[in-house]
C-alpha positions in Angstrom: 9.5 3.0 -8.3 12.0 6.1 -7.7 12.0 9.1 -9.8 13.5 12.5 -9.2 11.2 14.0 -11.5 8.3 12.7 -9.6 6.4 15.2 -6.9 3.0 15.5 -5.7 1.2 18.3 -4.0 0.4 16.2 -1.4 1.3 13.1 0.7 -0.2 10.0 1.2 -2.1 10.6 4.1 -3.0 13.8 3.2 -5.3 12.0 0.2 -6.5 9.4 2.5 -9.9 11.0 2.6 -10.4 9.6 -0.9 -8.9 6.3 0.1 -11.2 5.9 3.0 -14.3 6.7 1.2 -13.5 4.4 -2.1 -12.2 1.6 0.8 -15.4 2.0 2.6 -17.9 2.2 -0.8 -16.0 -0.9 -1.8 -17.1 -2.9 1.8 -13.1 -3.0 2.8 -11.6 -1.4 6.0 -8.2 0.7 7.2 -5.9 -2.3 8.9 -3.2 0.3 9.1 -2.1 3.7 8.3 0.2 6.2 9.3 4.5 7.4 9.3 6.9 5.1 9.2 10.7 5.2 9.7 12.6 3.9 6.5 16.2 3.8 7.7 17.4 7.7 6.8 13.8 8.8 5.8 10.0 8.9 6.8 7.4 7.1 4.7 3.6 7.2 4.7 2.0 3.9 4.4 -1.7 2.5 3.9 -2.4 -1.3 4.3 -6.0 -1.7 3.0 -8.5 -5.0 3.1 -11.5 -5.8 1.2 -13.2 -6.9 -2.3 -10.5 -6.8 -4.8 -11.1 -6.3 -9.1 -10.9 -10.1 -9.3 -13.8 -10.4 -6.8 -11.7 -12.0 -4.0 -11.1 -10.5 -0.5 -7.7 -8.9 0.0 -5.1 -6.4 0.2 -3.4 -3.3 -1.1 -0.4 -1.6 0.9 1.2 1.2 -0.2 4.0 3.3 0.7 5.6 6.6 -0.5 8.2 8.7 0.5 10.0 12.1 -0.1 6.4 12.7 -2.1 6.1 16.6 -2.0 9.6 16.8 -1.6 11.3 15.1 -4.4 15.2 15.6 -5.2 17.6 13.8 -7.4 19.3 12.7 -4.2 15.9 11.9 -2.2 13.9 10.5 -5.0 10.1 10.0 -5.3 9.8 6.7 -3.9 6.6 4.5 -4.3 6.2 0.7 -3.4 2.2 -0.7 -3.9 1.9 -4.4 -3.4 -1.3 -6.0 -3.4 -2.9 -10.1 -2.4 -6.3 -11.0 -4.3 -6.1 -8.7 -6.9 -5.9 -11.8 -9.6 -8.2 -14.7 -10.5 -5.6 -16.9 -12.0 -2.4 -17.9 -10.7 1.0 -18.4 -13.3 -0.5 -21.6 -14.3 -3.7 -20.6 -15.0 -5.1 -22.1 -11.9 -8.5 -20.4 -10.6 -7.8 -18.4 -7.2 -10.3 -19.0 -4.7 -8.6 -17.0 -1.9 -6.1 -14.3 -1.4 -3.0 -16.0 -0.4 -2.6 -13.8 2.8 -4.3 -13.4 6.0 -4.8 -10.0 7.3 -2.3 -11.1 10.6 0.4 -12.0 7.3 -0.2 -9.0 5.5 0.0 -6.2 8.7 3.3 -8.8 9.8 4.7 -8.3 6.2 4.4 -4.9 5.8 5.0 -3.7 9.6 8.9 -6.1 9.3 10.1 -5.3 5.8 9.0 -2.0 5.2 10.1 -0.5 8.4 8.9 1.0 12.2 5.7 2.9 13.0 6.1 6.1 14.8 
């Protein structure tokens, strides 16, 4: 999501103190967390693992950027993807298992969405 409108007091990892504790209440850990570099801006980015809503192990990344800073030409940007959060597949299909391992998930998000500092 980008909006212009869109700005927070405070950055990611600045909130991450509530993120830890709900990660660690919930049994999951920190894989990853930290700055990135997204091509002409910076970007803070959490990837997450542990017991998900549907009751399956996985994983919840997210990323913002320009979040206190927020301009029509540097939007709010916000990407959140997440593995195991559903009990059914398309079809219907029961999930057993998140479809990502945590070496899949850290190699997704560290390629696509950019270079740690």
């Amino acid at each position: 999501m980008t909006d212009p409108r869109i700005r927070e007091e405070t950055t990611l990892l600045k909130r991450g103190g509530q993120t830890r504790d709900t990660v660690k209440s919930a049994g999951g850990e920190v894989i990853r967390y930290g700055t990135i570099d997204l091509q002409s801006m910076k970007a803070d980015e959490w990837l997450v693992s542990g017991k998900t809503g549907a009751g399956l192990f996985g994983y919840v990344f997210a990323l913002e950027a320009n979040t206190t800073t927020s301009t029509r030409l540097a939007p709010f940007f916000s990407l959140d993807m997440s593995v195991g959060d559903a009990n059914k597949d398309l079809s219907g299909n029961k999930i057993e298992r998140a479809s990502f391992t945590t070496a899949r998930s850290v190699f997704l998000t560290r390629h696509e969405c950019g270079r740690r500092q």
